[in-house]
C-alpha positions as CSV (number, residue, x, y, z in Angstrom):
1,X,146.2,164.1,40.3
2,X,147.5,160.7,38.6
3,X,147.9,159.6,34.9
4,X,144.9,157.2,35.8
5,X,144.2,156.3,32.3
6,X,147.4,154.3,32.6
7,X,146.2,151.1,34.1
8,X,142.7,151.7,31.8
9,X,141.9,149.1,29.4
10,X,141.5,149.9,25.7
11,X,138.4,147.2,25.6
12,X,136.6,147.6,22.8
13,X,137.5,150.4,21.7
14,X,140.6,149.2,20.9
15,X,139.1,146.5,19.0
16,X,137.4,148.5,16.6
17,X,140.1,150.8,16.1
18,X,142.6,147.9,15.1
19,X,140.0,147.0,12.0
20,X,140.7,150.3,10.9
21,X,143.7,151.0,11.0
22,X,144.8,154.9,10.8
23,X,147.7,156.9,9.4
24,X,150.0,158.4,11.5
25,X,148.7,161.3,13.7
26,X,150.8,163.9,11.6
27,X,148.7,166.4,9.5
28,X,148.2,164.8,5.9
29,X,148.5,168.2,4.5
30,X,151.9,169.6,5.7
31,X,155.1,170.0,4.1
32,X,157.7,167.4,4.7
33,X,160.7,169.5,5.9
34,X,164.2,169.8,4.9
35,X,167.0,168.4,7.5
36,X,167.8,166.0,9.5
37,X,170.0,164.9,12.6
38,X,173.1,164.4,13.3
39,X,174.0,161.8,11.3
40,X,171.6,163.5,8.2
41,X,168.5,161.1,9.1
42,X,165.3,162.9,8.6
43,X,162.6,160.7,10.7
44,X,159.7,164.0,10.0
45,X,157.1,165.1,12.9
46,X,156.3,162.7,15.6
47,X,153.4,162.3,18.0
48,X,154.3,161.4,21.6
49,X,151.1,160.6,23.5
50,X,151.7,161.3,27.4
51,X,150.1,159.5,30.0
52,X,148.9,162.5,32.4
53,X,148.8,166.8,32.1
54,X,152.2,168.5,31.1
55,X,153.7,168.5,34.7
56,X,157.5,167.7,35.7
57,X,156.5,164.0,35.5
58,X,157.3,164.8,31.8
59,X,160.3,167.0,32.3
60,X,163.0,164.8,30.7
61,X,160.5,164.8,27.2
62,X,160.4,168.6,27.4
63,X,164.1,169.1,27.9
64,X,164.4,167.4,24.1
65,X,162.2,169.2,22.9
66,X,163.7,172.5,24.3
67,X,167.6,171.8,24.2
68,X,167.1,170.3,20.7
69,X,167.8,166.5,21.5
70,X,164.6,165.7,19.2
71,X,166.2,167.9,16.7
72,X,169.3,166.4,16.9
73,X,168.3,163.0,16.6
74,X,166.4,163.5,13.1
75,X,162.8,164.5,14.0
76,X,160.9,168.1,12.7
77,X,158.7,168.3,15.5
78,X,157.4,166.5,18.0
79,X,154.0,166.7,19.1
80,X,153.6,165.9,23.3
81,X,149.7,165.5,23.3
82,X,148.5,165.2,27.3
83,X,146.7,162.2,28.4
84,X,145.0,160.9,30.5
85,X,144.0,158.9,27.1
86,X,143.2,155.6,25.7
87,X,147.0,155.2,25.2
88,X,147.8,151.9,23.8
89,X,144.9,152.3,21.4
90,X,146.6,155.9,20.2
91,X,149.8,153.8,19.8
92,X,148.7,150.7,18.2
93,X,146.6,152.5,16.1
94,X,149.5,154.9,15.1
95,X,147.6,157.6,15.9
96,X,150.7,158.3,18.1
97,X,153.8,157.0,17.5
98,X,155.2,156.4,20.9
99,X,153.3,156.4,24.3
100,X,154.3,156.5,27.7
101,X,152.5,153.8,29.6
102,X,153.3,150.7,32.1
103,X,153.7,147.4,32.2
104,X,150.0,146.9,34.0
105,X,148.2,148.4,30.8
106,X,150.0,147.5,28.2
107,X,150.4,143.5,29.2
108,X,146.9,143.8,29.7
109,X,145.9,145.2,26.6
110,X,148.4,142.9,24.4
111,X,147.1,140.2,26.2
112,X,142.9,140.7,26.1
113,X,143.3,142.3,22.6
114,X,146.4,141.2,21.0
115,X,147.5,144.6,20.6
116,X,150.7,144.7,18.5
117,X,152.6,146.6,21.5
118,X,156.3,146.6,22.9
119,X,157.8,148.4,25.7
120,X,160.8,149.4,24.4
121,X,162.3,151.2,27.6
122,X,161.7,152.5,30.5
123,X,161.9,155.7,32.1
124,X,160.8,154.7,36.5
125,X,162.2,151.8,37.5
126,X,159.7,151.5,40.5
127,X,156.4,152.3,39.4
128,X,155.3,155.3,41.5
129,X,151.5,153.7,42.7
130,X,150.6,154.0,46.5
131,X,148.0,153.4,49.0
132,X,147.8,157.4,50.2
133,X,146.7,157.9,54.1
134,X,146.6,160.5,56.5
135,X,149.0,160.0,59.4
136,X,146.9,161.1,62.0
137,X,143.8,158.8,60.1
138,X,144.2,156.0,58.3
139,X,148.0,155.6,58.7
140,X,148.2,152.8,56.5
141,X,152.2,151.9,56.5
142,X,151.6,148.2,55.8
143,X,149.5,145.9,54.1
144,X,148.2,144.4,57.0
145,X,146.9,147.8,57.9
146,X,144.6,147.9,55.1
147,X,142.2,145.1,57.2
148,X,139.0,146.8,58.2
149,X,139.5,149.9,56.3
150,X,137.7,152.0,53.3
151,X,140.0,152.6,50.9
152,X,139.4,154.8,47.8
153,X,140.0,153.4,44.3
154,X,139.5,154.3,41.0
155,X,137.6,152.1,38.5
156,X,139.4,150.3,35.8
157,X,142.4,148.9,35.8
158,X,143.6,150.7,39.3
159,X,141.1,148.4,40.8
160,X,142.8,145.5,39.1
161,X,146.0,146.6,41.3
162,X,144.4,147.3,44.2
163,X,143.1,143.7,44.0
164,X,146.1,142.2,43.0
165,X,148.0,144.4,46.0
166,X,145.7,142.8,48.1
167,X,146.5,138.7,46.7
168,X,149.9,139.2,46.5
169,X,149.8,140.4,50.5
170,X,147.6,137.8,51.8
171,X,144.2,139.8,52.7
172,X,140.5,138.7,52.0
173,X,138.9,141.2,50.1
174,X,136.2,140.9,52.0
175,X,138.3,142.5,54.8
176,X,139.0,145.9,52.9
177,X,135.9,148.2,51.8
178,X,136.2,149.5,48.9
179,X,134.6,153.1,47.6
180,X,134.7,154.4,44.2
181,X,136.5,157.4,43.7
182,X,137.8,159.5,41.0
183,X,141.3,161.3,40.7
184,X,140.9,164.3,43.4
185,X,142.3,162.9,47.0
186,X,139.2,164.7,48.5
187,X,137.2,161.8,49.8
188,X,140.7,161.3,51.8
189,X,141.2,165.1,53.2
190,X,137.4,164.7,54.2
191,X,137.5,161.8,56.2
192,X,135.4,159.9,53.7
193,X,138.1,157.1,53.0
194,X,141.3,156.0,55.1
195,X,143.2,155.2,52.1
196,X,143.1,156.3,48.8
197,X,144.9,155.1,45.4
198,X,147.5,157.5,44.6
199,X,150.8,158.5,42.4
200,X,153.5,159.2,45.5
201,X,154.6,161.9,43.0
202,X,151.5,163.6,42.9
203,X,148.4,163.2,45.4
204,X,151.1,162.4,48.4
205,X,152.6,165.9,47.7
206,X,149.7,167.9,46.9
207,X,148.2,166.7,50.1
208,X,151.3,167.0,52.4
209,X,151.6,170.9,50.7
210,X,147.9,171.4,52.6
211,X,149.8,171.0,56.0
212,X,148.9,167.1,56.4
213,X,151.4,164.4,57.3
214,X,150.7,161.3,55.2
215,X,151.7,157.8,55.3
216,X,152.2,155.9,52.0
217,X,152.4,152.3,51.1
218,X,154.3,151.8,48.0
219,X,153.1,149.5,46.0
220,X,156.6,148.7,44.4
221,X,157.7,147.9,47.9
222,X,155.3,146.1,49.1
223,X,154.8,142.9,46.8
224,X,153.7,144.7,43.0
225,X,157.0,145.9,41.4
226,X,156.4,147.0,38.1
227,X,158.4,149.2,35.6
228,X,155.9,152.5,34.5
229,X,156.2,155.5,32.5
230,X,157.6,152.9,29.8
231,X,157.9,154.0,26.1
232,X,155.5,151.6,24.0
233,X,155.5,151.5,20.2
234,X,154.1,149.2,17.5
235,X,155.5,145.7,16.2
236,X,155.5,147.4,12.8
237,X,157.5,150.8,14.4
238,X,160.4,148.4,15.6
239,X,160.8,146.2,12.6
240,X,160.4,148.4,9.7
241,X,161.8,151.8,11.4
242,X,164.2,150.9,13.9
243,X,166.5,153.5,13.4
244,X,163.3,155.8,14.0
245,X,162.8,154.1,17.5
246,X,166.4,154.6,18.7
247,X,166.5,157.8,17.4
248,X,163.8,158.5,19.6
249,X,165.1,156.6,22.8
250,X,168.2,158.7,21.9
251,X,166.4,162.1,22.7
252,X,164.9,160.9,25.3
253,X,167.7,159.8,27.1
254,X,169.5,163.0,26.5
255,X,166.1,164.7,27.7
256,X,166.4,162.8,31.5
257,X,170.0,163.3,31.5
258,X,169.6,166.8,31.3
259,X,166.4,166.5,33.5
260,X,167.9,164.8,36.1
261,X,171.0,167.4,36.6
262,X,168.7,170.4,36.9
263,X,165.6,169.9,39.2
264,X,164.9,173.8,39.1
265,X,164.6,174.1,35.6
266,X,162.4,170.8,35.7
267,X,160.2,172.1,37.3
268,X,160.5,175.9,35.6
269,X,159.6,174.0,32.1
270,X,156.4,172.5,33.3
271,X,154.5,175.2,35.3
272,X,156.3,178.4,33.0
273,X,156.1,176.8,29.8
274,X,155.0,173.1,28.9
275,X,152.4,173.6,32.0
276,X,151.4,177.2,31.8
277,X,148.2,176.8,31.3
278,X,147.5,174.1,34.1
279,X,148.2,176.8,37.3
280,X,150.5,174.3,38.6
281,X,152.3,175.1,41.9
282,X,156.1,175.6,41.7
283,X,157.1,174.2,45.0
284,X,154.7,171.0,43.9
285,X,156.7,170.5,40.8
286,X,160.3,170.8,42.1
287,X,159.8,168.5,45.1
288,X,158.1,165.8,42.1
289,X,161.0,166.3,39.7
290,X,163.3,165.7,42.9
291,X,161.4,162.7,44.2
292,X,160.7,161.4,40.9
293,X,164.6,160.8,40.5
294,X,164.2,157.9,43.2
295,X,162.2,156.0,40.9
296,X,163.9,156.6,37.6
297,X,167.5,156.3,39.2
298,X,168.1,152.8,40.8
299,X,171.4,150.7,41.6
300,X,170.6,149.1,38.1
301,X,170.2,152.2,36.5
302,X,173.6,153.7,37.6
303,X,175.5,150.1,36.3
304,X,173.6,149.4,32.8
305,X,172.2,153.5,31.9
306,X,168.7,154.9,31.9
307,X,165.7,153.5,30.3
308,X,167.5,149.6,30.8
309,X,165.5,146.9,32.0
310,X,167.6,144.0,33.7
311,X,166.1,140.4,33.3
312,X,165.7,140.2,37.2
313,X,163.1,143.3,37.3
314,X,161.4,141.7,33.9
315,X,161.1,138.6,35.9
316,X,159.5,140.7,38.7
317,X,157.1,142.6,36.5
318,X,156.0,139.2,35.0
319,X,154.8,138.2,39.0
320,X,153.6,141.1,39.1
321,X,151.0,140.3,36.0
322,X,150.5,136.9,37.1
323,X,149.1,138.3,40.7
324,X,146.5,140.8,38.8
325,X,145.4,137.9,36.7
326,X,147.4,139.1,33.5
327,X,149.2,136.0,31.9
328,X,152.3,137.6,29.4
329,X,155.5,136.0,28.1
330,X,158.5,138.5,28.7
331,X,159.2,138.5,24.6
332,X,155.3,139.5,24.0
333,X,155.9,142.4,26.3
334,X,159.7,144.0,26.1
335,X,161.9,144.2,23.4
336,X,164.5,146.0,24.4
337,X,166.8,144.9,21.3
338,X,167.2,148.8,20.2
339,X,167.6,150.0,23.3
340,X,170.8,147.6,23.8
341,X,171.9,148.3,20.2
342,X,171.8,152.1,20.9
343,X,173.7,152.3,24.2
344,X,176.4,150.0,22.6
345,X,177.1,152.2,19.5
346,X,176.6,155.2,21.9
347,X,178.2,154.4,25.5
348,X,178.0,158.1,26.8
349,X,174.3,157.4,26.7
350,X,175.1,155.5,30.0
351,X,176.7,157.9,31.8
352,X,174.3,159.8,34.8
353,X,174.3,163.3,35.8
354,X,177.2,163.7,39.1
């Protein structure tokens, strides 16, 4: 399963929900309560609207809220609601008042529906989408291997990066079938497809756990690098509240740091507690929170501190865009201004777990 909704346009709905704009998502009738942070700031209850089901994909968010980092950093509460979801309409509406999204949707939603968005970090460095196969099937390793094959993709906006995987790498469409399909890999264990659209931190592991070798073509590696799992708030959030939004960033990067040291108890927190009620498999979870690190923790990373976005992967995230027909100025999309300003009055925020 894979936080599909998070290359899923917000269309119209999105639209109609900006000509009405909403209060924050926080219950009109409840008490404001007493408190604060650390340094006595009191930013009240939050809404944090996930991009996929309370699994360790989300393990960093609920080590702040368990350890206290939210706390700490000046909020009451903080509400994780699950996606999948319209998220950038949530967000832009203020329904939430951050999202975790990527840089697919949300260019594509400021861009068709001048959503008043901003990435404002970044929690995977390499975006985690992959053309799943079975070894002994499909065994799609390349791009090239994709030619004369029925691959499995989701409608929406994963079929506007399948397409753009295919323009980037040279193939006629007319070369690759493609077959709707929904989130369950299925179609792929059956024989139905050779390939199918997948999350290498989710389908590839739930299908390897059935006793399948799989092959898997990254996209990130293979011509689509893009950053995902990206906090987005509103123009209004980072110009009126910015204290609010590094506060925020704060807790979450105290939430990975503490994530990324403990793998176990990643994976503990999701299918004991956040997850409980999902059924999720324990051995699933630890080896997501463990391969999940590859994409969060990069050679970039380890120099400049989580959540940083260097101008070199911006500039590949904006190729990215261009080859799935989404045309974005880098200052429309990022504004990493807080971010910088945070890890400079807090340089311990940029040291990594040993």
């Amino acid at each position: 399963m894979t936080s599909r909704s998070r290359t899923t346009r917000a269309g119209a709905l999105l639209a109609a929900a900006l000509l009405s704009l909403s209060a924050c998502g926080e219950d009109a009738d409840a008490e404001p309560a007493a408190g604060g942070g650390e340094g006595g700031s009191d930013f009240g209850a939050i809404t944090l609207q996930l991009s996929w089901i309370k699994n360790a994909e989300f393990a960093g968010e609920f080590f702040a809220d368990t350890a206290g980092h939210y706390e700490d950093a000046g909020f009451t509460s903080v509400t994780m609601d699950p996606g999948p979801g319209a998220i950038e309409t949530l967000v832009a509406t203020e329904d939430a008042d951050f999202g975790l999204s990527n840089a697919v949707s949300t260019a594509q939603v400021i861009s068709e529906e001048d959503a008043p968005l901003k990435i404002v970090g970044t929690k995977f460095q390499k975006n985690p989408f992959t053309i799943l196969s079975l070894a002994d099937g499909g065994d799609i390793a390349t791009p090239e291997d994709l030619v004369g094959k029925k691959i499995g993709v989701q409608a929406g906006g994963n079929e506007t990066l399948f397409d753009a995987l295919l323009e980037v790498n040279g193939i006629d469409p007319s070369d690759v079938e493609k077959v709707p399909v929904e989130y369950d890999p299925a179609p792929l264990i059956d024989g139905e497809v050779d390939g199918f659209l997948a999350y290498i931190t989710n389908e590839s592991i739930t299908v390897q756990a059935q006793g399948m070798e799989v092959t898997n073509l990254p996209f990130a590696d293979n011509g689509l690098p893009f950053v995902a799992e990206s906090v987005i708030t509103t123009e209004r959030m980072i110009e009126e509240e910015p204290e609010k939004v590094k506060a925020f960033l704060e807790a979450e990067i105290r939430g990975w740091q503490d994530a990324l040291a403990d793998p176990d108890e990643s994976a503990r927190l999701a299918v004991e507690e956040y997850g409980k009620d999902l059924k999720l498999d324990m051995a699933k979870e630890l080896e997501q929170a463990e391969v999940q690190t590859g994409l969060i923790v990069t050679p970039d990373v380890e120099a400049n501190g989580l959540f940083t976005i260097t101008d070199e992967l911006i500039e590949q995230n904006l190729a990215t865009l261009a080859a799935a027909g989404i045309e974005i100025e880098a200052e429309d999309l990022f504004d990493l201004s807080l971010l910088t300003e945070l890890l400079e009055e807090k340089p311990e925020l940029t040291e990594l777990p040993s």
